[in-house]
BAZARO-878408 format. One record per residue (C-alpha): residue number from 1; x, y, z. Coordinates in steps of 0.02 Angstrom, whole numbers. Example, Ala and Ser with C-alpha at 12.3 -4.5 7.8 and 13.67 -1.06 7.14 Angstrom:
nr->1; east->615; north->-225; up->390 $
nr->2; east->684; north->-53; up->357 $
***
This chain:
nr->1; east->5548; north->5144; up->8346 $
nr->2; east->5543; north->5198; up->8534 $
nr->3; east->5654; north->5031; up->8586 $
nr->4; east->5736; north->5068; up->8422 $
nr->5; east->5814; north->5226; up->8490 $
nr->6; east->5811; north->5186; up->8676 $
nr->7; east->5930; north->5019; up->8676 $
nr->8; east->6088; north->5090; up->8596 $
nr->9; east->6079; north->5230; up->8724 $
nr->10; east->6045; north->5123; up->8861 $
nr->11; east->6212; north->5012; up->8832 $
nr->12; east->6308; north->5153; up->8822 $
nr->13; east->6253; north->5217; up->8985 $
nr->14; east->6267; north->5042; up->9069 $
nr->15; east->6451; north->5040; up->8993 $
nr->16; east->6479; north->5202; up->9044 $
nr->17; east->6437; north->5160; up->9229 $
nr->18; east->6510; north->5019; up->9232 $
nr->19; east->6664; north->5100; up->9163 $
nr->20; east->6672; north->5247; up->9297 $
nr->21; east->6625; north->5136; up->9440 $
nr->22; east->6786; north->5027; up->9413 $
nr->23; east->6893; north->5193; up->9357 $
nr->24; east->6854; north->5261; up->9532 $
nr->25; east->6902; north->5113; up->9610 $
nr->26; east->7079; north->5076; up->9513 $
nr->27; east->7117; north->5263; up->9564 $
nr->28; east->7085; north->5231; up->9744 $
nr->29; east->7202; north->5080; up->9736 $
nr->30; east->7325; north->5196; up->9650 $
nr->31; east->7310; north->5313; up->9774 $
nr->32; east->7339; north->5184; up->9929 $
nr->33; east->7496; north->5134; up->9840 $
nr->34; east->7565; north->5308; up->9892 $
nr->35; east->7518; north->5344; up->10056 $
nr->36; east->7664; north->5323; up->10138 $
nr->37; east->7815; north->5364; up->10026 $
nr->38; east->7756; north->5574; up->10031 $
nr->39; east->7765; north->5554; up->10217 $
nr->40; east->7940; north->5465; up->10213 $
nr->41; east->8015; north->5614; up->10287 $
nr->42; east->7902; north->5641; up->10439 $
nr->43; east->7896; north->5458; up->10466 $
nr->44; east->8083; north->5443; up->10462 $
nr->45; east->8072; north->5599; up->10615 $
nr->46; east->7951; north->5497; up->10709 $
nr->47; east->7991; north->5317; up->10709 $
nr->48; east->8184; north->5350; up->10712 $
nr->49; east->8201; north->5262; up->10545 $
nr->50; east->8318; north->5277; up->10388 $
nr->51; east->8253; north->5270; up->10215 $
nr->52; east->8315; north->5106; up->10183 $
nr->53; east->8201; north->5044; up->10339 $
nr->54; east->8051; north->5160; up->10266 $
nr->55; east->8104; north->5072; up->10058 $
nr->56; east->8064; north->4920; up->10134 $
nr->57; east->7879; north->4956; up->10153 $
nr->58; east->7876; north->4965; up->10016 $
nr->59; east->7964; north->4796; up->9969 $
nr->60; east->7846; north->4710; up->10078 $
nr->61; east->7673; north->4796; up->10000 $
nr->62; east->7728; north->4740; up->9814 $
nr->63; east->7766; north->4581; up->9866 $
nr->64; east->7648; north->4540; up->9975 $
nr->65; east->7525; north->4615; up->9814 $
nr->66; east->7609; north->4519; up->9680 $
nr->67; east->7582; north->4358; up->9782 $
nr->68; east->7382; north->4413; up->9834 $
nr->69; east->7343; north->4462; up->9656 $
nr->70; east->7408; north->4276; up->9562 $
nr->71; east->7273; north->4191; up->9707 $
nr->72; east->7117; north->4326; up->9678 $
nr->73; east->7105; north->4287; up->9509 $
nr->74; east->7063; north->4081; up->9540 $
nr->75; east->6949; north->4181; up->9695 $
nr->76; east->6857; north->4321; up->9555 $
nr->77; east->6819; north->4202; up->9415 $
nr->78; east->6738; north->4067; up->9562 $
nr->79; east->6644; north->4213; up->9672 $
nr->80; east->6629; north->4356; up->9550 $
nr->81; east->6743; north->4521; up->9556 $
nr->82; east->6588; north->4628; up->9650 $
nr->83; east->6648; north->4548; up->9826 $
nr->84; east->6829; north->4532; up->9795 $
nr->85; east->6826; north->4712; up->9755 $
nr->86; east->6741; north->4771; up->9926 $
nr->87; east->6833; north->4656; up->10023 $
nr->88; east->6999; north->4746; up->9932 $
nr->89; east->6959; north->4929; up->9972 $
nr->90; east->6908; north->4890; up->10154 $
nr->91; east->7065; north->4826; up->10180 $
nr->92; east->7143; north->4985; up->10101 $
nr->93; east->7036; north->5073; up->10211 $
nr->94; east->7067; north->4975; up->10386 $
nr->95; east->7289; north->4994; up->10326 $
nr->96; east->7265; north->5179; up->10311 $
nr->97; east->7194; north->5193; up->10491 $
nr->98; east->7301; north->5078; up->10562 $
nr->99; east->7453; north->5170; up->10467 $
nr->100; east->7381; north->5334; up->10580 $
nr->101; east->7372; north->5254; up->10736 $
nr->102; east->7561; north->5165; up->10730 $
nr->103; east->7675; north->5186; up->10849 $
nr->104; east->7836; north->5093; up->10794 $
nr->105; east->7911; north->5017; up->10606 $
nr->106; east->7851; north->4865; up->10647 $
nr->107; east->7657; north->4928; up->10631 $
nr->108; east->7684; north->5017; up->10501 $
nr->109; east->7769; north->4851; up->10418 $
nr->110; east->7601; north->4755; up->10492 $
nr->111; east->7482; north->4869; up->10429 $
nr->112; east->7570; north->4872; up->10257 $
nr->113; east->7543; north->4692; up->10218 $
nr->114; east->7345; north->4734; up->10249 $
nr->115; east->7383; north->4841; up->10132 $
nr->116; east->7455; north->4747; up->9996 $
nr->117; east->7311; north->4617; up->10015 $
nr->118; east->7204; north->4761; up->9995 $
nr->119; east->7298; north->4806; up->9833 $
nr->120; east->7305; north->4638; up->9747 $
nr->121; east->7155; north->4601; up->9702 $
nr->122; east->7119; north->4737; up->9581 $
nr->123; east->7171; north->4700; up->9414 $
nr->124; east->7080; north->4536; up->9403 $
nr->125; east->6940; north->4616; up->9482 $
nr->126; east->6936; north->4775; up->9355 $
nr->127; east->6995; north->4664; up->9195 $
nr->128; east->6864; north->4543; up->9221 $
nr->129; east->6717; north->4666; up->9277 $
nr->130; east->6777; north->4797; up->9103 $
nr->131; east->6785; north->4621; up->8972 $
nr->132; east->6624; north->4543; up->9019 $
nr->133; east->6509; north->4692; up->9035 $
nr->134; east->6584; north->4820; up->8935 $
nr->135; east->6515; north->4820; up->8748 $
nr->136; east->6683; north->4759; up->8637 $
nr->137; east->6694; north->4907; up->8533 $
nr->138; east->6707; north->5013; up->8684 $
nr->139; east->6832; north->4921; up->8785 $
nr->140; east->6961; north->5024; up->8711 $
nr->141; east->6907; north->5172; up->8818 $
nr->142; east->6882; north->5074; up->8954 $
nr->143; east->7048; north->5018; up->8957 $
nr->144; east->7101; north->5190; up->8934 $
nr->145; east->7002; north->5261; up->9090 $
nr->146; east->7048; north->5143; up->9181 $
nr->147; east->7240; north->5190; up->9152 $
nr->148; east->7189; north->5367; up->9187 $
nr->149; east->7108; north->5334; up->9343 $
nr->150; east->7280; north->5255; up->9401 $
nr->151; east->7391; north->5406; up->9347 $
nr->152; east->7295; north->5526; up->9410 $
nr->153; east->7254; north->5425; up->9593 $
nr->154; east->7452; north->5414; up->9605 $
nr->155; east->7434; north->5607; up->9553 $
nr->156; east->7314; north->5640; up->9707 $
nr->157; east->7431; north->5546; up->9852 $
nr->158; east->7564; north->5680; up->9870 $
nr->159; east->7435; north->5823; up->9823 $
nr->160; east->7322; north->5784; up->9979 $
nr->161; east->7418; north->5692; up->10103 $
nr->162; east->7593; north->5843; up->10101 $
nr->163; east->7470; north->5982; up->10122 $
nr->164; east->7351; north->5914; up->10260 $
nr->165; east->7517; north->5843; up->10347 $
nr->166; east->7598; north->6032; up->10352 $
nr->167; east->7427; north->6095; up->10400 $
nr->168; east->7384; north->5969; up->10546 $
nr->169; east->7499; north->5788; up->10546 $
nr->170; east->7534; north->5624; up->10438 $
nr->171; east->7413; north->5554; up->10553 $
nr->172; east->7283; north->5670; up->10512 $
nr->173; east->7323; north->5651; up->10323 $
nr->174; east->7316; north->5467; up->10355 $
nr->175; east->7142; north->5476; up->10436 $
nr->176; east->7099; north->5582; up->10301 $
nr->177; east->7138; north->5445; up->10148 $
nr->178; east->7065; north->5302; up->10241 $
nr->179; east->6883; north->5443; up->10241 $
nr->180; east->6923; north->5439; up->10059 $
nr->181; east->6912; north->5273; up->10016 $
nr->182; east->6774; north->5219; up->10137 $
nr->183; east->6681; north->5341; up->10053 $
nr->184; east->6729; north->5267; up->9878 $
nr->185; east->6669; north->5094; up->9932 $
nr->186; east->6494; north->5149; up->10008 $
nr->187; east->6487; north->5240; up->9852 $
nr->188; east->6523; north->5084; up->9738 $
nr->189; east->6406; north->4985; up->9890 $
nr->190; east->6238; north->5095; up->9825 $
nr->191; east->6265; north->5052; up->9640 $
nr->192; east->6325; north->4874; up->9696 $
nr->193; east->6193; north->4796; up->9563 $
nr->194; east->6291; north->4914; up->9407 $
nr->195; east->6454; north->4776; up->9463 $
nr->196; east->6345; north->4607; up->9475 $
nr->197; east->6405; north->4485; up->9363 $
nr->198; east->6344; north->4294; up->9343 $
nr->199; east->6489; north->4195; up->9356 $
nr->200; east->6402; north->4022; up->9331 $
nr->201; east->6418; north->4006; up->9134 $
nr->202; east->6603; north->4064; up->9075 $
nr->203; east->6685; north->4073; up->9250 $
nr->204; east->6630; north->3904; up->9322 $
nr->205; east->6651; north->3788; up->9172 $
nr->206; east->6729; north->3767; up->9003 $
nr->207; east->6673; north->3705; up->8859 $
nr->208; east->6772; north->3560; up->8895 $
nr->209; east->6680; north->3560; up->9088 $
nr->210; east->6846; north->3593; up->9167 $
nr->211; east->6829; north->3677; up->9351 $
nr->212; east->6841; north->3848; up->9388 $
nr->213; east->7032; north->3805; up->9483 $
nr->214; east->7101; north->3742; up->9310 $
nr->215; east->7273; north->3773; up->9275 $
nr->216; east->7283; north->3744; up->9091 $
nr->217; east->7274; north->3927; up->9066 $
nr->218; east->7465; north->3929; up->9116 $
nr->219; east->7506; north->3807; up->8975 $
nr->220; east->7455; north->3965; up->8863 $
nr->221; east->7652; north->4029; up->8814 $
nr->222; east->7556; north->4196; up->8779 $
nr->223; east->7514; north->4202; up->8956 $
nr->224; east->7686; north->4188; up->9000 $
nr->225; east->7740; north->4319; up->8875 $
nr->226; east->7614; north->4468; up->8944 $
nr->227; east->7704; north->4400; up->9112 $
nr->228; east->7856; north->4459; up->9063 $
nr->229; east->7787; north->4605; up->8981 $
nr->230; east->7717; north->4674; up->9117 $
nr->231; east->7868; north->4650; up->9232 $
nr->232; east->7967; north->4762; up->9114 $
nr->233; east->7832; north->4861; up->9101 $
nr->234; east->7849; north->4887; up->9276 $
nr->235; east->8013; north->4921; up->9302 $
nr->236; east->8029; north->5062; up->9183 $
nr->237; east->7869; north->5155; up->9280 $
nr->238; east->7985; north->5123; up->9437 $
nr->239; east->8132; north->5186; up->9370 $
nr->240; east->8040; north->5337; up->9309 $
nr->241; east->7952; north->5357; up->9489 $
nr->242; east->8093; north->5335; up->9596 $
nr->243; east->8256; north->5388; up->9508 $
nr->244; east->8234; north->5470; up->9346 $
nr->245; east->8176; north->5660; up->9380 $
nr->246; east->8335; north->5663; up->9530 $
nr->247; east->8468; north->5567; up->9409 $
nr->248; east->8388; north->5687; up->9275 $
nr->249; east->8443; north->5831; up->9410 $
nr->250; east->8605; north->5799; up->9425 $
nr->251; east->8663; north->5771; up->9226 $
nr->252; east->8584; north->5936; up->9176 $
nr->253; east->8598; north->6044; up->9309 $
nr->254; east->8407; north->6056; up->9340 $
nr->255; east->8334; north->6192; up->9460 $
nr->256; east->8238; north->6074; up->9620 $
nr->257; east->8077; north->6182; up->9573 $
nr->258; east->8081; north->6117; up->9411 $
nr->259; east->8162; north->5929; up->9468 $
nr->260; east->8005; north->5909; up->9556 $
nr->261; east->7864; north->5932; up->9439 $
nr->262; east->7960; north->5824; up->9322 $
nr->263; east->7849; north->5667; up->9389 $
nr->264; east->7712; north->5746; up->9386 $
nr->265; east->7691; north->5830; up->9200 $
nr->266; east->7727; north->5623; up->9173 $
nr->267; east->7591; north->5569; up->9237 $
nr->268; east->7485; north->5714; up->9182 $
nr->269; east->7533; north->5690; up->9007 $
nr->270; east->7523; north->5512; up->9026 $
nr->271; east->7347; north->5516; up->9077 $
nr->272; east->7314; north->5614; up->8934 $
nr->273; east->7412; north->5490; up->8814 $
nr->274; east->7288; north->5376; up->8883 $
nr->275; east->7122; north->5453; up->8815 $
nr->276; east->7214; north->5468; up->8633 $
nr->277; east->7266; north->5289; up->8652 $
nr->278; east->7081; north->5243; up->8686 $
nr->279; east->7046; north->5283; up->8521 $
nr->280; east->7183; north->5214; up->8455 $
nr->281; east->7148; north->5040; up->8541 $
nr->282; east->6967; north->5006; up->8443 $
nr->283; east->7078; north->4898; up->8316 $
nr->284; east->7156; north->4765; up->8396 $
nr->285; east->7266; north->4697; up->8281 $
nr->286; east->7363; north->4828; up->8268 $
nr->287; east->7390; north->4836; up->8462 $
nr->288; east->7574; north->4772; up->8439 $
nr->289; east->7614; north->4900; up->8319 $
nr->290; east->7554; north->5043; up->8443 $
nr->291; east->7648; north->4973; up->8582 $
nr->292; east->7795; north->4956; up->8474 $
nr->293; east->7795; north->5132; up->8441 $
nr->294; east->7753; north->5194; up->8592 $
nr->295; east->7886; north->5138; up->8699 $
nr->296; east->8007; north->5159; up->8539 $
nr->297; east->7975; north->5335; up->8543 $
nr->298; east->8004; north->5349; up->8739 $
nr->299; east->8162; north->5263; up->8714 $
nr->300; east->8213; north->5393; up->8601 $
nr->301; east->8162; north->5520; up->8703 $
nr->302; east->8266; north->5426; up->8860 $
nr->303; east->8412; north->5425; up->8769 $
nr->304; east->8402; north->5608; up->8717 $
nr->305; east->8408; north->5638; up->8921 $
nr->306; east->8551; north->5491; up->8937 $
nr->307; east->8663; north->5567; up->8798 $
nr->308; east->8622; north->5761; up->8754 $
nr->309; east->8664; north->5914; up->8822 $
nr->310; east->8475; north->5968; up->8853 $
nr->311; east->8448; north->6114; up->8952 $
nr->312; east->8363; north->6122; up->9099 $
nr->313; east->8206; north->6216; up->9038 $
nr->314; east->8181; north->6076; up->8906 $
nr->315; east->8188; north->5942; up->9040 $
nr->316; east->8004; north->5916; up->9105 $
nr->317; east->7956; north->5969; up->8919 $
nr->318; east->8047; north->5790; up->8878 $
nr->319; east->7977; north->5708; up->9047 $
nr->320; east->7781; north->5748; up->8940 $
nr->321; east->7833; north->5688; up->8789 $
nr->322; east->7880; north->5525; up->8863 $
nr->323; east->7728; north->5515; up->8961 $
nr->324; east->7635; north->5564; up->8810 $
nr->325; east->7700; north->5439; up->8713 $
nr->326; east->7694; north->5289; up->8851 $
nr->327; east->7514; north->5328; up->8912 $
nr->328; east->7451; north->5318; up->8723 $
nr->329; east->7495; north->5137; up->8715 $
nr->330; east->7418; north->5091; up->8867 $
nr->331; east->7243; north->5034; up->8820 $
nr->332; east->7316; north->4925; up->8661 $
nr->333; east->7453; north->4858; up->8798 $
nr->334; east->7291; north->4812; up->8903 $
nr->335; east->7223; north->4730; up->8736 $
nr->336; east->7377; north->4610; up->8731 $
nr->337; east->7316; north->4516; up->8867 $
nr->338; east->7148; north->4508; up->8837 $
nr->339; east->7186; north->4433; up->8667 $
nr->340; east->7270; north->4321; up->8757 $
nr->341; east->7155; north->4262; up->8874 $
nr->342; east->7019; north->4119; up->8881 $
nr->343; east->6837; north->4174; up->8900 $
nr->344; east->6822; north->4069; up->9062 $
nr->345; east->7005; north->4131; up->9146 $
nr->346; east->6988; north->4301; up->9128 $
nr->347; east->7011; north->4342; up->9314 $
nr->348; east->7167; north->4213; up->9334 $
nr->349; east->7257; north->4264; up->9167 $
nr->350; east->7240; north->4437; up->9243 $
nr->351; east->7303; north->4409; up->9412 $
nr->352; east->7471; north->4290; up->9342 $
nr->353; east->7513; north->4416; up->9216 $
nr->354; east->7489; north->4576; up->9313 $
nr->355; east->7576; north->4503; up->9458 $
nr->356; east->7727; north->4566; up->9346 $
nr->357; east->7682; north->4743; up->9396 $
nr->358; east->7715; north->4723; up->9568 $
nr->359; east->7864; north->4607; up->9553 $
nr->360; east->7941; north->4725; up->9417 $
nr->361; east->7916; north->4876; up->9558 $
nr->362; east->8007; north->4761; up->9702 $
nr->363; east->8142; north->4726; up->9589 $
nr->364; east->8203; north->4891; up->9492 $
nr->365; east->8226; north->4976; up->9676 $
nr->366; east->8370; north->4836; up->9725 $
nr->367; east->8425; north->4870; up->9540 $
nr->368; east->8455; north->5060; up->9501 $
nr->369; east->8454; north->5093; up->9672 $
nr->370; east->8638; north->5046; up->9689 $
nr->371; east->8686; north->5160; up->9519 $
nr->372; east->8594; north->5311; up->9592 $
nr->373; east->8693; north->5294; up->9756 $
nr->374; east->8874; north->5276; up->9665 $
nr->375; east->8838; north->5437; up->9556 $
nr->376; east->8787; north->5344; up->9411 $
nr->377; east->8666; north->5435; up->9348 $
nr->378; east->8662; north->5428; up->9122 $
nr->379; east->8683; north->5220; up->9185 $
nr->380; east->8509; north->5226; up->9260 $
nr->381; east->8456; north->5326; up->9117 $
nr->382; east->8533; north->5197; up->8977 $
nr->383; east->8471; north->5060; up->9095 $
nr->384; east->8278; north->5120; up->9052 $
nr->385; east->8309; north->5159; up->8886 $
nr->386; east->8397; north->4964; up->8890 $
nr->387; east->8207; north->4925; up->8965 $
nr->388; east->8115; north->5012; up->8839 $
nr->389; east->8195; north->4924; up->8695 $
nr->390; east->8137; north->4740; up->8758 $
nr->391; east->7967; north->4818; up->8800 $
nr->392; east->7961; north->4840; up->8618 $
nr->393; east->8031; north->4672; up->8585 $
nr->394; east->7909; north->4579; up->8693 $
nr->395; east->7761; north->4659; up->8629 $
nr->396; east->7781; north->4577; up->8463 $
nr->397; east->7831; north->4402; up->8552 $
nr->398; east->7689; north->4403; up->8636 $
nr->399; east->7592; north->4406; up->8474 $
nr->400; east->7714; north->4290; up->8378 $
nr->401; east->7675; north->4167; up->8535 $
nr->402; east->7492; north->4204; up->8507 $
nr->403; east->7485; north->4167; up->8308 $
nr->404; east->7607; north->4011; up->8328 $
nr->405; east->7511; north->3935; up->8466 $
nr->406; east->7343; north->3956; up->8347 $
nr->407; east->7435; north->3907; up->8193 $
nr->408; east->7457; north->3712; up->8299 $
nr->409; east->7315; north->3717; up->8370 $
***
């Protein structure tokens, strides 16, 4: 009776651990992706830089991650995501000192591809760490904390590093995050044996004895399709980062004050689109559906701001609802891919197909960019609603691919 009792509990506390563990960590990585665009205007002061110079950063970080991320998936499912994932944060750690102690551009361009190595590696590590030891009918929430964990560690950038840099200096707020995420990874070091994983059955070998550097996993046209996905994906979150609450601004008059929180009610309300999209995740065949509506319903919501006279009050109110909306698809848009996915790939399906994040974030910049300099502002607007639409589209051609590709098989 005892064992009875005690078993259930005790998966859902190793789930649960493993679950926060790998939360804390995706923040942290969220977090390092914005330490230096807050500080863009003291940086521009002290190196005698323009913005285009500081934009290029971040240029260089995505791609420098997109490239990192496609190789650590061949390197997690051959040594196990535990190492991989220390060896990422202390490079996030050793970019954020090295950020502090620069003295010209080109440091700060040095240090940021650290950085981006740093940053690479942590979707296959997470994706393979959350599908191999989280219990099945759980990984719904997992996906879903993880997503919050992002939101809110791209939440925490500006909120620590502005304040610490008008009470001391960027360099102190600098010395300050790299603190932060030392102390994440001696904190992940002391429950190091919660993130072990044997990689000798499923990672090493098929059931056809292939090695663990096999390719055939790109063959899978699903694969290809979440690649895709994900780039969109990507470029609509960059869009909505970079350009939408200042193009939002400008076509309806909106107070700065109220400009400004516009991001962040997103990401709040995203992150809390998230935990309903958890629950909404436990059936995955309905994932596409979710998705579908999701992002339909941002679109909507996009073209409202494109195309109506909405006053300024009602703004962030509309910036929530799409966050709202978009975070409550995430975990089922996490489900995609892992429905996609061999057993014995995980970590390489993972790093090809979220490799579209950080290509999607290099490109929409060079994109809308351009529109948001010439006044253009409903374009960039119509131009993520435009995104939206195929997000929508691709969702249900990645599982048409899927059910096709079975249907030969």
């Amino acid at each position: 009776m005892t064992s009875t009792i005690s078993n259930p509990l005790s998966a859902v506390q190793r789930d649960a651990s493993v679950i926060g563990l790998v939360a804390l960590a995706h923040g942290v990585s969220h977090f390092c992706q914005l330490l230096l665009p807050p500080l863009f205007p003291w940086l521009k002061d002290a190196f005698a830089v323009s913005y285009a110079q500081l934009g290029l950063l971040l240029t260089i970080f995505f791609v420098v991650s997109c490239a990192v991320q496609t190789a650590a998936g061949f390197v997690v499912d051959r040594l196990g995501p535990r190492p991989v994932l220390f060896a990422g944060l202390s490079l996030l750690g050793l970019a954020a000192l090295g950020f502090a102690a620069s003295q010209s551009w080109w440091m700060l361009a040095g240090f940021t591809v650290l950085a981006g190595i740093g940053n690479g590696v942590f979707h296959p590590v997470d994706y393979t760490l959350l599908n191999r030891k989280v219990t099945p009918r759980r990984l719904g929430h997992a996906y879903s904390a993880h997503g919050i964990s992002g939101s809110l560690g791209w939440a925490l950038a500006p909120a620590m590093l502005v304040p610490l840099t008008l009470a001391y200096s960027w360099r102190i707020a600098l010395v300050a995050a790299a603190a932060l995420t030392f102390a994440v990874l001696a904190l992940l070091w002391l429950h190091r044996d919660t993130l072990s994983l044997d990689v000798t059955p499923a990672a090493k070998t098929t059931s056809e004895g292939a090695d663990d550097t096999s390719l055939a996993f790109l063959a899978i046209p699903a694969v290809w399709m979440c690649f895709a996905f994900f780039l969109l994906y990507a470029m609509a979150l960059s869009v909505v980062q970079s350009f939408a609450p200042e193009a939002a601004r400008q076509l309806h008059d909106v107070p700065v004050h109220l400009a400004a929180i516009c991001l962040t009610v997103y990401m709040v309300c995203a992150a809390a689109g998230m935990v309903a999209g958890g629950f909404l995740a436990t059936d995955p065949a309905r994932s596409e559906r979710i998705v579908g509506i999701g992002f339909g319903l941002a679109a909507l919501i996009a073209l409202t701001l494109a195309l109506a006279d909405v006053p300024a009050m009602v703004v962030p109110v509309l910036f929530g609802l799409m966050g709202l909306v978009t975070g409550s698809s995430g975990p089922s848009r996490d489900l995609l891919v892992k429905r996609s996915a061999p057993d014995n790939a995980t970590g390489r399906v993972y790093g090809v197909v979220y490799s579209g994040l950080d290509i999607g974030q290099a490109i929409a910049p060079l994109l809308i960019g351009p529109l948001m300099d010439q006044g253009r502002y409903r374009t960039v607007w119509l131009a993520l609603v435009l995104v939206q639409g195929v997000l929508i589209v691709s969702a249900f051609r990645v599982s048409r691919v899927r059910r096709v590709a079975r249907a030969l098989a």
